[in-house]
TORPA-4810 file (N, C-alpha, C, O; in nm, 3 decimals):
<nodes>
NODE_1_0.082_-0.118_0.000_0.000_0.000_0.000_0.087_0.126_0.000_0.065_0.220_-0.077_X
NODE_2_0.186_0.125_0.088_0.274_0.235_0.115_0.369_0.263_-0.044_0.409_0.364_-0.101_X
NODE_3_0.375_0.126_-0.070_0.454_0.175_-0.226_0.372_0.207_-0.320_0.430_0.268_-0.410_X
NODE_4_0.233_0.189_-0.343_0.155_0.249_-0.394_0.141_0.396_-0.421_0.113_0.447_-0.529_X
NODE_5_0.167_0.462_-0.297_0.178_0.603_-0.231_0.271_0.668_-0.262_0.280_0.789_-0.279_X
NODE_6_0.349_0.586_-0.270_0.530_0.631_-0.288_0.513_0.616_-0.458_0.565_0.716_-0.508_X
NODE_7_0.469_0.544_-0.542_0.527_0.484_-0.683_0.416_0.641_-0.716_0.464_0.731_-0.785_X
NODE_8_0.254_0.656_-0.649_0.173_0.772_-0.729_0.197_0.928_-0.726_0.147_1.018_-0.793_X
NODE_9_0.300_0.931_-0.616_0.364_1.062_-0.551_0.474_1.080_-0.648_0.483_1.192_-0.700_X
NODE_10_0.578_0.967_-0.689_0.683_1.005_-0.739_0.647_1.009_-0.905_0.731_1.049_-0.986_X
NODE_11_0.538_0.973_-0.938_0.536_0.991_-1.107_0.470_1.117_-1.124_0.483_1.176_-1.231_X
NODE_12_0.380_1.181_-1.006_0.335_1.338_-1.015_0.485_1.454_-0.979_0.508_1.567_-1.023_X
NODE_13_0.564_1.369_-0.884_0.700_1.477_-0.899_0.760_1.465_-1.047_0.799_1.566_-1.106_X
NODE_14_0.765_1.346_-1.101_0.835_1.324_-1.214_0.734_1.406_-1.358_0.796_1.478_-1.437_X
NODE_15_0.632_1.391_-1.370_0.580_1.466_-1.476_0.564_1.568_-1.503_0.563_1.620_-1.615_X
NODE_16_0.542_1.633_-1.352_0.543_1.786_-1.332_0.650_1.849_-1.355_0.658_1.951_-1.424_X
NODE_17_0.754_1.783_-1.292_0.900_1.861_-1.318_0.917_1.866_-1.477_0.943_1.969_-1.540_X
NODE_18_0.893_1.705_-1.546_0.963_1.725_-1.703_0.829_1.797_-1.742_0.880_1.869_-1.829_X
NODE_19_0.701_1.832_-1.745_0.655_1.960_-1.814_0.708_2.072_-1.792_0.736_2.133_-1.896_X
NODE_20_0.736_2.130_-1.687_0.800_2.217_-1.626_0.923_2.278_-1.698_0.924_2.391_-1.749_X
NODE_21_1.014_2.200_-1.696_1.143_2.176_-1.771_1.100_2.211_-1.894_1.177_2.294_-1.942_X
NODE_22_0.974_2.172_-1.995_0.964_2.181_-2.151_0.917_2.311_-2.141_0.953_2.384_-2.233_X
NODE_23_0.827_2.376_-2.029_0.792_2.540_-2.019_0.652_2.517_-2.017_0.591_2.617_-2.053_X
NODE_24_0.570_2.408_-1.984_0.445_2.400_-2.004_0.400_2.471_-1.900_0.467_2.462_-1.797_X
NODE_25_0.285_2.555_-1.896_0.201_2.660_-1.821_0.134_2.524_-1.703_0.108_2.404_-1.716_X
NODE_26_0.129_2.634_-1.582_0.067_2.529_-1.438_-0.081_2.467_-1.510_-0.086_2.344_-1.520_X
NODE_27_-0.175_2.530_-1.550_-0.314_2.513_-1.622_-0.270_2.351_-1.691_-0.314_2.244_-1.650_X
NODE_28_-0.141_2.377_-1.843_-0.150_2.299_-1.902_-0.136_2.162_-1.816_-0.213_2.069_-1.838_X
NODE_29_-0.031_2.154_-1.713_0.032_2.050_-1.635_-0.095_1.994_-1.585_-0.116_1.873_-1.597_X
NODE_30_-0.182_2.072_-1.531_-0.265_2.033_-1.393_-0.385_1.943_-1.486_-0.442_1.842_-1.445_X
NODE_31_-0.404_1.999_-1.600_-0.470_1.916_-1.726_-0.467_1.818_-1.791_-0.558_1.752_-1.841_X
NODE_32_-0.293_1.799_-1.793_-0.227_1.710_-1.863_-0.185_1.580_-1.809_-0.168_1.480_-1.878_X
NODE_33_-0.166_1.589_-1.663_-0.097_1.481_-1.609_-0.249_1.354_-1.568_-0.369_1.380_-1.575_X
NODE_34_-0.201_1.254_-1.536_-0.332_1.144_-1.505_-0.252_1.004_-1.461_-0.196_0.917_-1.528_X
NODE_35_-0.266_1.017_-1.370_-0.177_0.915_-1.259_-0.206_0.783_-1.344_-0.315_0.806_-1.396_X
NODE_36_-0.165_0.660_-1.382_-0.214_0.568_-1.446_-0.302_0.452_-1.390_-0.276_0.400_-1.281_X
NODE_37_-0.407_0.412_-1.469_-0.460_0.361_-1.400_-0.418_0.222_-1.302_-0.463_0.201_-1.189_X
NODE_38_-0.372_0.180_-1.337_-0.284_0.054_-1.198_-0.257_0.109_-1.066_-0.249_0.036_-0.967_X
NODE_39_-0.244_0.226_-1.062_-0.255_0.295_-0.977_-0.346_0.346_-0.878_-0.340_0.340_-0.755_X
NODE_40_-0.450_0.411_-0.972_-0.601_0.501_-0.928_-0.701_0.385_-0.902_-0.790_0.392_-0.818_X
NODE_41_-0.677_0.276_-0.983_-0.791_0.142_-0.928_-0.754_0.117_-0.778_-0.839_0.065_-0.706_X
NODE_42_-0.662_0.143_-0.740_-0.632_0.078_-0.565_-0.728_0.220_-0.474_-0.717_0.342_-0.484_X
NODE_43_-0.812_0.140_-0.395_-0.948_0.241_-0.309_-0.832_0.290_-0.212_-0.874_0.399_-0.171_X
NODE_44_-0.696_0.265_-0.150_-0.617_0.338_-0.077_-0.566_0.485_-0.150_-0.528_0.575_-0.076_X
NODE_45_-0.568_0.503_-0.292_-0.544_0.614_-0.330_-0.669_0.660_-0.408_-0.654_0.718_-0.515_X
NODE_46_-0.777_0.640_-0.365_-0.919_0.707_-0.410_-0.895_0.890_-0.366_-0.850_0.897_-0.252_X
NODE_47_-0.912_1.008_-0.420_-0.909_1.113_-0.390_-1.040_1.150_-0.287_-1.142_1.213_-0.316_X
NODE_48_-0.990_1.069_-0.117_-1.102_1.104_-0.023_-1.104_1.254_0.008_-1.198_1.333_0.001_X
NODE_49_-0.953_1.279_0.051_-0.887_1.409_0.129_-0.891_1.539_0.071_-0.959_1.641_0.078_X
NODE_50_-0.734_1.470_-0.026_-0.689_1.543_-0.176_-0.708_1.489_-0.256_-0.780_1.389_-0.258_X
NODE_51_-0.618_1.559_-0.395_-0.631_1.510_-0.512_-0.491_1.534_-0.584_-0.395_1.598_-0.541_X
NODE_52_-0.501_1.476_-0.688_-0.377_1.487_-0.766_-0.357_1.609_-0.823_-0.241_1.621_-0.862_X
NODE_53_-0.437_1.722_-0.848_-0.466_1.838_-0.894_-0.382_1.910_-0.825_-0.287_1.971_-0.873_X
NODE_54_-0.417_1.907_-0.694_-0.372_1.960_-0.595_-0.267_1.981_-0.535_-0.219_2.086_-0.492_X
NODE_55_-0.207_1.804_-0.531_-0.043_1.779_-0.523_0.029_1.864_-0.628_0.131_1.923_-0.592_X
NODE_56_-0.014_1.876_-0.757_0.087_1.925_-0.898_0.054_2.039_-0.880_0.126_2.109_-0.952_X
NODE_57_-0.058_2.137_-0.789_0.003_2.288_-0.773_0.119_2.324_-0.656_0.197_2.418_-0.643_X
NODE_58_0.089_2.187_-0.566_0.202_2.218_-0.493_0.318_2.196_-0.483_0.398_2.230_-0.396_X
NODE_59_0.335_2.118_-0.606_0.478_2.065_-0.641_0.521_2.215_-0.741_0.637_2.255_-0.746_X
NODE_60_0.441_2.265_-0.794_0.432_2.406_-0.915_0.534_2.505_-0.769_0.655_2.522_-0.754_X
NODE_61_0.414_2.549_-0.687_0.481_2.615_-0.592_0.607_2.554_-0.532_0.705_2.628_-0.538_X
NODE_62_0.619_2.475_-0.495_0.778_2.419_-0.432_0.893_2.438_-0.548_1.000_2.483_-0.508_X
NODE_63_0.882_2.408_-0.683_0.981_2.399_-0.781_0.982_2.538_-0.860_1.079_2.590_-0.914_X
NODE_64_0.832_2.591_-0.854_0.843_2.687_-0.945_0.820_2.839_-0.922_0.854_2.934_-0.992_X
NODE_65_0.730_2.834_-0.765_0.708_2.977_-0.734_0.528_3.016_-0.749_0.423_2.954_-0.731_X
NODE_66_0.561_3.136_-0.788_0.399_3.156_-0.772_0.362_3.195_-0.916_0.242_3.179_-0.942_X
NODE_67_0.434_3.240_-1.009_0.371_3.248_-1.162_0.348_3.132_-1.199_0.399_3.031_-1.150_X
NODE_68_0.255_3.136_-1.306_0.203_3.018_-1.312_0.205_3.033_-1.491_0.113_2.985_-1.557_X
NODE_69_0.294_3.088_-1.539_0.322_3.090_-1.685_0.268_3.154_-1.756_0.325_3.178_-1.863_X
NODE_70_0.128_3.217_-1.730_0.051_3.273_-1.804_0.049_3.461_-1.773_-0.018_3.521_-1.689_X
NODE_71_0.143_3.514_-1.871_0.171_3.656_-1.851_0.013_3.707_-1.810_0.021_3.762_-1.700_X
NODE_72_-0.081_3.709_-1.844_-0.168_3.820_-1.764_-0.218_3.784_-1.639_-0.296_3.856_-1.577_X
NODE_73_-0.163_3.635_-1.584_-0.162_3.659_-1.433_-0.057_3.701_-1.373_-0.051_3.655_-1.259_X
NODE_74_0.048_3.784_-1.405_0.158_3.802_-1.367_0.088_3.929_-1.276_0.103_3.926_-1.154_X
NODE_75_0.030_4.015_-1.325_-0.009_4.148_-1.289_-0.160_4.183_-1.306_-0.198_4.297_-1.331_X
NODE_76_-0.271_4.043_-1.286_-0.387_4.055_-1.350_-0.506_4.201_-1.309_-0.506_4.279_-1.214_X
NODE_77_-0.564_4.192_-1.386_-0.684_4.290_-1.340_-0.751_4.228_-1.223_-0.729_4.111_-1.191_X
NODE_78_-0.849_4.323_-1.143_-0.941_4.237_-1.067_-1.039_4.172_-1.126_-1.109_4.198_-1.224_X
NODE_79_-1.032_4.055_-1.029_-1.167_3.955_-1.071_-1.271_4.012_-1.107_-1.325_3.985_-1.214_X
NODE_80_-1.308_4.086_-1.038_-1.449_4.200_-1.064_-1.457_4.274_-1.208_-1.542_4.296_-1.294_X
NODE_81_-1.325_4.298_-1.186_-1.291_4.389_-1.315_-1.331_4.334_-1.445_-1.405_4.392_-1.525_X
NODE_82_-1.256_4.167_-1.469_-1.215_4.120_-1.593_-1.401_4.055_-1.612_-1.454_4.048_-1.722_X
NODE_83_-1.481_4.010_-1.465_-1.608_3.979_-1.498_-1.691_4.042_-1.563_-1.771_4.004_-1.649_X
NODE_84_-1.660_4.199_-1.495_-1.752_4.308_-1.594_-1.746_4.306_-1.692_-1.843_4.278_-1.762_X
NODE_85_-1.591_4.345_-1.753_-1.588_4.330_-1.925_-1.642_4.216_-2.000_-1.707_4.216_-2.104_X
NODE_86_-1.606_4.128_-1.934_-1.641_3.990_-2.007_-1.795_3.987_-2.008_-1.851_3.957_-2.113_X
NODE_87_-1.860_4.013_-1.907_-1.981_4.007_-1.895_-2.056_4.102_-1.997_-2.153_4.057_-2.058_X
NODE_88_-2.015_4.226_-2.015_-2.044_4.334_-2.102_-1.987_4.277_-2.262_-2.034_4.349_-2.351_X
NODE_89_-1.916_4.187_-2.304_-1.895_4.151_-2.388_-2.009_4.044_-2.427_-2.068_4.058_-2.534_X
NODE_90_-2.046_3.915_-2.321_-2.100_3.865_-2.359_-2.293_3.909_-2.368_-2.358_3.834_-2.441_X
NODE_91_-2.360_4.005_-2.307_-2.464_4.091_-2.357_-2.500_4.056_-2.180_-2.620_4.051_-2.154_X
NODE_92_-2.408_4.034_-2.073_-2.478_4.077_-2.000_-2.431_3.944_-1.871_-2.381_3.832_-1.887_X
NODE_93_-2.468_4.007_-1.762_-2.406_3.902_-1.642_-2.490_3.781_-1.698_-2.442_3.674_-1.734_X
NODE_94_-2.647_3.822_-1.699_-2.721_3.663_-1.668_-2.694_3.559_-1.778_-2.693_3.437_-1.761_X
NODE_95_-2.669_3.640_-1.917_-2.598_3.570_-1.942_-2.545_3.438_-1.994_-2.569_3.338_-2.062_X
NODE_96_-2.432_3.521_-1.894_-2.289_3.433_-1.855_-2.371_3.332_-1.730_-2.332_3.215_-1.727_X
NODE_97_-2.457_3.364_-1.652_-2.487_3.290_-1.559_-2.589_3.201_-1.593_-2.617_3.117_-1.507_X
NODE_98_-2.682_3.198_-1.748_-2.786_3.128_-1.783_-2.654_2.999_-1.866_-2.667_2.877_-1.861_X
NODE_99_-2.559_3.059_-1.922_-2.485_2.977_-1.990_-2.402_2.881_-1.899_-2.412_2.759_-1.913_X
NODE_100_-2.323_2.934_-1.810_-2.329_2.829_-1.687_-2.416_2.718_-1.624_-2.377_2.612_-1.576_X
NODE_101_-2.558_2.772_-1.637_-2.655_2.622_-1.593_-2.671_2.551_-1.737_-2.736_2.446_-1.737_X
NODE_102_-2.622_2.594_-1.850_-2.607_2.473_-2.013_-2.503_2.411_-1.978_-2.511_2.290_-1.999_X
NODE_103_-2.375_2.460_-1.917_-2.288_2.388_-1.968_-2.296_2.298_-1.804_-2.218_2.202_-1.804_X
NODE_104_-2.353_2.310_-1.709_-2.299_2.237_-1.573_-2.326_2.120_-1.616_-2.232_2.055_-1.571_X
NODE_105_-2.405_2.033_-1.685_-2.409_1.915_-1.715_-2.326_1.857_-1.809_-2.337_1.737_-1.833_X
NODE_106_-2.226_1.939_-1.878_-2.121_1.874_-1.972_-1.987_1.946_-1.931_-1.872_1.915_-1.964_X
NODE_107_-2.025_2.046_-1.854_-1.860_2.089_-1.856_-1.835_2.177_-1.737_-1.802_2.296_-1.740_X
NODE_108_-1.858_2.083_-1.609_-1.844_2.173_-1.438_-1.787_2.267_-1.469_-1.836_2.380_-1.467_X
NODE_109_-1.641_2.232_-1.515_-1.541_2.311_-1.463_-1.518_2.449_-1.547_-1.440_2.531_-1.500_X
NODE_110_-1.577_2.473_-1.659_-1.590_2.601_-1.709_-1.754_2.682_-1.703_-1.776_2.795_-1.745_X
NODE_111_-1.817_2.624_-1.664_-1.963_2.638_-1.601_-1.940_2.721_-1.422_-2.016_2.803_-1.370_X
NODE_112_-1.829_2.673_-1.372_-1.773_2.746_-1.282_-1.704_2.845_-1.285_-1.709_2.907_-1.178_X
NODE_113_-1.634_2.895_-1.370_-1.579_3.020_-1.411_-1.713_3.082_-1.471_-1.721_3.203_-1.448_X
NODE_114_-1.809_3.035_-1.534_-1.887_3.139_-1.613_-1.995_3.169_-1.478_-2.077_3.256_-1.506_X
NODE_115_-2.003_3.134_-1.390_-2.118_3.139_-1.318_-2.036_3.234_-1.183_-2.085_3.298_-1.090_X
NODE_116_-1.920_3.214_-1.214_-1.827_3.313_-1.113_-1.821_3.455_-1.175_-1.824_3.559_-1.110_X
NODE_117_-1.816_3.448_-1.257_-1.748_3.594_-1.333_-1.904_3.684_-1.332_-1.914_3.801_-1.294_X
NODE_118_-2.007_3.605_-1.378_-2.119_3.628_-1.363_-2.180_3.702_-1.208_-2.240_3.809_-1.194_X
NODE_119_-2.150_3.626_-1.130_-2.203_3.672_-0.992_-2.070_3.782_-0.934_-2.111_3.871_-0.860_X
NODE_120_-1.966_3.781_-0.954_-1.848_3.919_-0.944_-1.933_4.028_-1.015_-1.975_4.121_-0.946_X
NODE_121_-1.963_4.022_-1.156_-2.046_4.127_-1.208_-2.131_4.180_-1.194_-2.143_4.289_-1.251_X
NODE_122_-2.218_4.137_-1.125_-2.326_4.139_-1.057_-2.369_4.119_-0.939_-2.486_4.082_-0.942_X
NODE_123_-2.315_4.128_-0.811_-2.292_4.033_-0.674_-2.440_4.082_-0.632_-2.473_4.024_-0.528_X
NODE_124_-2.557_4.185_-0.685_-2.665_4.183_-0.578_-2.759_4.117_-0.676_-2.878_4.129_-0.648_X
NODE_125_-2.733_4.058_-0.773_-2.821_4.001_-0.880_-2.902_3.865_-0.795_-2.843_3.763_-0.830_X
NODE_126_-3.014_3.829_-0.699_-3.064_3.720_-0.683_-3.041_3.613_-0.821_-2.974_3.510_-0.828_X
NODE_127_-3.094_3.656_-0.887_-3.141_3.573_-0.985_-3.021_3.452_-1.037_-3.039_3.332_-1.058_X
NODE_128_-2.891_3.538_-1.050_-2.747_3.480_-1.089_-2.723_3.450_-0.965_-2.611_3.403_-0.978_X
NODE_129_-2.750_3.442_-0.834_-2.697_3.394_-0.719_-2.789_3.241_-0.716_-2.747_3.132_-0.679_X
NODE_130_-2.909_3.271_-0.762_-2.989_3.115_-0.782_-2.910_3.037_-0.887_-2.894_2.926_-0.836_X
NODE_131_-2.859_3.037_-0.991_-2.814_2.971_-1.041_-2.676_2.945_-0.951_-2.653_2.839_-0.892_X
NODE_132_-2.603_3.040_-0.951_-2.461_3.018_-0.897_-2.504_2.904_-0.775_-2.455_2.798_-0.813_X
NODE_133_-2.556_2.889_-0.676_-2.576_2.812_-0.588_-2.658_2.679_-0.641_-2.662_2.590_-0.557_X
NODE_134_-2.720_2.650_-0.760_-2.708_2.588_-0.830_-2.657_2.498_-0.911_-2.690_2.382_-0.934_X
NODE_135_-2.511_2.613_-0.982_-2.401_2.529_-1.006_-2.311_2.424_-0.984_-2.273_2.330_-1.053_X
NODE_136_-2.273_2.482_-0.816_-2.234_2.461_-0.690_-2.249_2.367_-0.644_-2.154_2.292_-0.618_X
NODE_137_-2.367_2.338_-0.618_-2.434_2.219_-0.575_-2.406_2.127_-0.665_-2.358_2.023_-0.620_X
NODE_138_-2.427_2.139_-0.830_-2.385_2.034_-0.879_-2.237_1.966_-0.893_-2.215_1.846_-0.908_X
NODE_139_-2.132_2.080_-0.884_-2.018_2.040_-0.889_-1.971_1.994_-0.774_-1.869_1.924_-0.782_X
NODE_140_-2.029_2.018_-0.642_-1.988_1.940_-0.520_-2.047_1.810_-0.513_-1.970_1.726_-0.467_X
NODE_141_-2.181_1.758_-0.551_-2.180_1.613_-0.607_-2.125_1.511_-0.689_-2.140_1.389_-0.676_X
NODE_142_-2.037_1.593_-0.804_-2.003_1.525_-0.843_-1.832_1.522_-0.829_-1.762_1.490_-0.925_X
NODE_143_-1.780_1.557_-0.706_-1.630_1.549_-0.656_-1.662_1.407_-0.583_-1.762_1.335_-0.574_X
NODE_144_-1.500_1.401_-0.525_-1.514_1.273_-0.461_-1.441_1.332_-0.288_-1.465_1.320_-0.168_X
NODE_145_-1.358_1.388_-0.362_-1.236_1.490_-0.210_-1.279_1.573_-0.115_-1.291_1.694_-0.134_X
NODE_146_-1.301_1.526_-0.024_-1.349_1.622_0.094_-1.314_1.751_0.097_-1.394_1.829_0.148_X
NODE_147_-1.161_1.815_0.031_-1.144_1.932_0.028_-1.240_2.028_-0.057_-1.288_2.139_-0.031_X
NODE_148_-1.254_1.917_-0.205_-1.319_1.991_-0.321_-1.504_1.993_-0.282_-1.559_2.080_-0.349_X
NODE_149_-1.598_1.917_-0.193_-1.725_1.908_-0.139_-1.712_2.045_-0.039_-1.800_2.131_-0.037_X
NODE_150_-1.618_2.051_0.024_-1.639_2.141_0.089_-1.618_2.310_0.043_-1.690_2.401_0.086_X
NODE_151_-1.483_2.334_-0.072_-1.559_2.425_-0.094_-1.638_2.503_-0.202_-1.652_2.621_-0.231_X
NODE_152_-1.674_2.408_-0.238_-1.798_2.427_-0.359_-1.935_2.413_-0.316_-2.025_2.453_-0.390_X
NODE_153_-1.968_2.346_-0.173_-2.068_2.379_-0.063_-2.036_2.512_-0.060_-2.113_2.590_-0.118_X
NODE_154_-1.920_2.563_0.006_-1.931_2.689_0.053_-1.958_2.773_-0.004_-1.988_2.882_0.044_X
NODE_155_-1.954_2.732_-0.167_-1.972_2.834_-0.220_-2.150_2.855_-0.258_-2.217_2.955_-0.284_X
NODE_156_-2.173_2.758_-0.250_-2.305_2.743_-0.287_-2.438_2.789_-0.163_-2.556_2.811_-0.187_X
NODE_157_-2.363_2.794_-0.020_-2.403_2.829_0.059_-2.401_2.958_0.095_-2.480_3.013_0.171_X
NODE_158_-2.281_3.020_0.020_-2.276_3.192_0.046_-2.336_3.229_-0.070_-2.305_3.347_-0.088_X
NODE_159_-2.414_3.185_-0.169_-2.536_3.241_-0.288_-2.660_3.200_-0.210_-2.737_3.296_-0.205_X
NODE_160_-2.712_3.081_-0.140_-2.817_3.074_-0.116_-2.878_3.187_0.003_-2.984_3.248_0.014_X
NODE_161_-2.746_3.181_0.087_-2.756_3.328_0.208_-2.807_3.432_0.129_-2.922_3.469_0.108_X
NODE_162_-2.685_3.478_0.086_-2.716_3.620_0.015_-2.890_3.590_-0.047_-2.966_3.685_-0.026_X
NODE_163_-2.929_3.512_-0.093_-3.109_3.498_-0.151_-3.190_3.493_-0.024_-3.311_3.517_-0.026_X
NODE_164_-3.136_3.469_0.065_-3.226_3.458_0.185_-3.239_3.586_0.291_-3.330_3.612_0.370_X
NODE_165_-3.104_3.662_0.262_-3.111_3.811_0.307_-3.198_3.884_0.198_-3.229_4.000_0.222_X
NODE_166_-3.249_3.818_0.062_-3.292_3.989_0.010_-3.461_4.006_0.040_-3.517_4.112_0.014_X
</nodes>
């Protein structure tokens, strides 16, 4: 079991570093890597806690620091900021926040950025806070990691508040 731990730890130091080494961006790495399965079939390395995602940002930070390759996070705008525009680009927060509940059933994880940028643009909008807590909910069902349930609850719990204060 313990070499299990040891063999799935050392092929996430090992892949990360040689992307790293070729100049691949943290995004691409954290995308790219996938522990093999001989590995991920053993229920001792099921992602209860953490995840492998997680380990390869922190191996990013230990080897590489805090840029993460991609020049406009070097010095980014605010979150708020880049939601507005984007939001004003796309004809409007809701949107970005109606397009978030299309894609949560095929694609969490950019259904979460659109339903974020959405509610930054709009933070007293009920309506985008119903979906956003929405979202939320779905993407914390379908994790397995206690870190990732918890805070995609949280997040889903600080939209349903805010609907219950207005």
């Amino acid at each position: 079991m313990l070499d299990d731990v040891a063999s799935a730890l050392e092929y996430l130091v090992g892949e990360t570093l040689a992307l790293m080494n070729e100049g691949a961006r943290l995004s691409d790495i954290i995308h790219g890597i996938k522990i093999p399965t001989s590995l991920t079939d053993k229920p001792w390395l099921a992602p209860t806690y953490d995840e492998p995602e997680f380990v390869i940002r922190n191996l990013w930070r230990l080897y590489g620091g805090w840029y993460d390759g991609n020049p406009a996070n070097l010095k980014p705008a605010a979150d708020s900021r880049l939601s507005q525009e984007l939001s004003a680009l796309a004809g409007g927060a809701q949107k970005l926040a109606s397009r978030a509940l299309e894609l949560s059933d095929s694609d969490i994880r950019s259904a979460c950025h659109l339903v974020e940028m959405a509610s930054l643009a709009e933070p007293e909008n009920g309506a985008i806070h119903a979906i956003r807590a929405e979202v939320y909910q779905r993407r914390r069902a379908g994790e397995t990691s206690l870190m990732a349930k918890g805070i995609y609850g949280a997040a889903a719990n600080e939209s349903k508040a805010r609907l219950e204060s207005e």
